[in-house]
N, C-alpha and C positions, 0 to 999 in steps of 0.2 A: 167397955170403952165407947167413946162418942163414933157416931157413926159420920162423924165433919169429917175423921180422920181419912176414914175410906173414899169420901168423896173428895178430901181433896187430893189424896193421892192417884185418885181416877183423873180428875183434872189436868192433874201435872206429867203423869204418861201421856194421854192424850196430845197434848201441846206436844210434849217433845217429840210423840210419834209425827205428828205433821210435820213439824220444824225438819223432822229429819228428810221427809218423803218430798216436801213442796220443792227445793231446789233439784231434785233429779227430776222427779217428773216435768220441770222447765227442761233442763237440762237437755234430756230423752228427747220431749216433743221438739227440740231442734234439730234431729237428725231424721229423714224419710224415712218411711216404714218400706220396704222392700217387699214383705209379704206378708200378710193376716191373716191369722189361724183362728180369728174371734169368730165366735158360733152364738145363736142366742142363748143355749144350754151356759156357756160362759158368762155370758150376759147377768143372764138371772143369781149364779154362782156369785159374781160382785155385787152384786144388789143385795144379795143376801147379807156377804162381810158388811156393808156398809150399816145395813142395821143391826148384825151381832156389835161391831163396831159402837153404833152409837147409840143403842140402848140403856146402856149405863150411865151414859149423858141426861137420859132422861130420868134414869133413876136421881140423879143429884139435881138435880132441877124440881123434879114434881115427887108428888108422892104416891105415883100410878101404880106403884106395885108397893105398897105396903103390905098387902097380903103376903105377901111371899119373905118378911123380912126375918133375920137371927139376929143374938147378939154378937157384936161383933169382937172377936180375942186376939191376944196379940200374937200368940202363935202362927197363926194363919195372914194375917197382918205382916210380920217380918218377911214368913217367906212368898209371899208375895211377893213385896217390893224387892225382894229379891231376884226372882223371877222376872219381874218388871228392868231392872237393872243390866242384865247379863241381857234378854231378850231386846231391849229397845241399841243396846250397844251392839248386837248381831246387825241388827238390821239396821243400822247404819254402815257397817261394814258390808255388809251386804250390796246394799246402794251403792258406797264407793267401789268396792271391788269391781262389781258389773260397769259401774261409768253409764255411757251413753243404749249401754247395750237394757238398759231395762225398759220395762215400760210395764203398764198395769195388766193391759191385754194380752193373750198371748201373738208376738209381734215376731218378724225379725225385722229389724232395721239394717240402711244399708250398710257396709262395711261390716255387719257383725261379725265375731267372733268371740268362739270359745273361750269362756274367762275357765281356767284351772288351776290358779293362783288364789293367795289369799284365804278367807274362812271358802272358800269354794275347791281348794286343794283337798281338803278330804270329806265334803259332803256337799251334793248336789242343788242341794236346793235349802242355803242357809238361810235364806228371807225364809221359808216354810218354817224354818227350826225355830228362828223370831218370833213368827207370831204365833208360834204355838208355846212357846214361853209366857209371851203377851197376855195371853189368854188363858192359860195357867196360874198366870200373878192374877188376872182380875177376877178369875175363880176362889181365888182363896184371901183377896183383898177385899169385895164385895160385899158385907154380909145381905145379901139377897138372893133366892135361888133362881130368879128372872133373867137380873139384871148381872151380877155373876156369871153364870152359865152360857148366855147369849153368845160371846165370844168365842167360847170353847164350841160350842154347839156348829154356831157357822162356820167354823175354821175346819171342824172334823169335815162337814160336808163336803167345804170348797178346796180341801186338800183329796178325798176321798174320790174327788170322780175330775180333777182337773191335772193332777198330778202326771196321768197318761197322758194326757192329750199334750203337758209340755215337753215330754219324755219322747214322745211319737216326733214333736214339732223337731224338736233338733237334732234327734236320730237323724231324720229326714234334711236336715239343713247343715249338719259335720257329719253323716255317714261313721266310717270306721275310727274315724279319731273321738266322735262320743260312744263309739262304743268299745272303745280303751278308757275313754273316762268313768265308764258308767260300770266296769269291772274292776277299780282301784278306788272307786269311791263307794260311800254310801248315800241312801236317799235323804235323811232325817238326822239322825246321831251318829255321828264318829264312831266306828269301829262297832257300830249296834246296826243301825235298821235304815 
């Protein structure tokens, strides 16, 4: 198969991941931040997504990683976009469910509150669930093992060591009402992990 295919379906997740993010994040940065849990360890963590992020960009633009490339099949291709599909549609839900209450860093803003409605009724952290779909579809969408992989790669990280620290933040910001939430839910997948 042509490998256009892949890059333009990298394209077109791309786009719509922004489209989805850029009004909340206007949104969010209209309400004060109340308190800042942003550390440079977090810092670095988004720095990191931003190039797991958009190194696939650069895969469809230059041809930097050629070394690394496969051919590309439709198998992998489908469920991809499929992946891609269900994941960019979480994380939109995600966005809306949360409202005002998100923000990129770990924040709280003023007036927050506990969202336990919506895809956050039975797992915690659905924007995590997203872009590990995300990232999933560009593993298996990509044939690169670079430009692929980047996503999955930075996401394992910046879930792997930031995860606690949002878990710590709102323990500490709802007390025992998150921690009835955090024994009727899960972290990741529904009725799994």
């Amino acid at each position: 198969m042509n490998p256009w295919i892949a890059k333009a379906v990298i394209l077109a997740a791309t786009m719509v991941m922004m489209a989805i993010r850029a009004p909340h994040g206007h949104r969010s940065r209209s309400v004060k931040v109340a308190k800042s849990y942003k550390t440079p360890l977090e810092t670095g963590l988004l720095v990191l997504a931003w190039v797991g992020f958009f190194v696939p960009l650069i895969w469809v633009a230059s041809p930097a990683f050629w070394f690394a490339e496969y051919p590309l099949r439709a198998g992998p291709l489908v469920a991809g976009v499929m992946c891609f599909v269900i994941g960019l549609w979480l994380f939109y839900r995600s966005h809306a469910d949360l409202g005002t209450n998100w923000s990129i860093t770990l924040e709280v803003r003023e007036g927050h509150r506990l969202i336990t409605q919506g895809v956050y009724r039975s797992v915690r952290h659905p924007m995590s669930s997203a872009l590990l779909l995300y990232s999933v579809g560009q593993a298996l969408v990509v044939p690169n093992w670079v430009a692929g992989l980047s996503n999955l790669v930075a996401f394992a990280v910046l879930f792997a060591l930031r995860v606690g620290a949002e878990e710590r933040m709102m323990a500490h910001q709802f007390g025992n009402e998150y921690a009835a939430y955090t024994a009727r839910t899960k972290r990741l997948i529904p009725r799994g992990w």
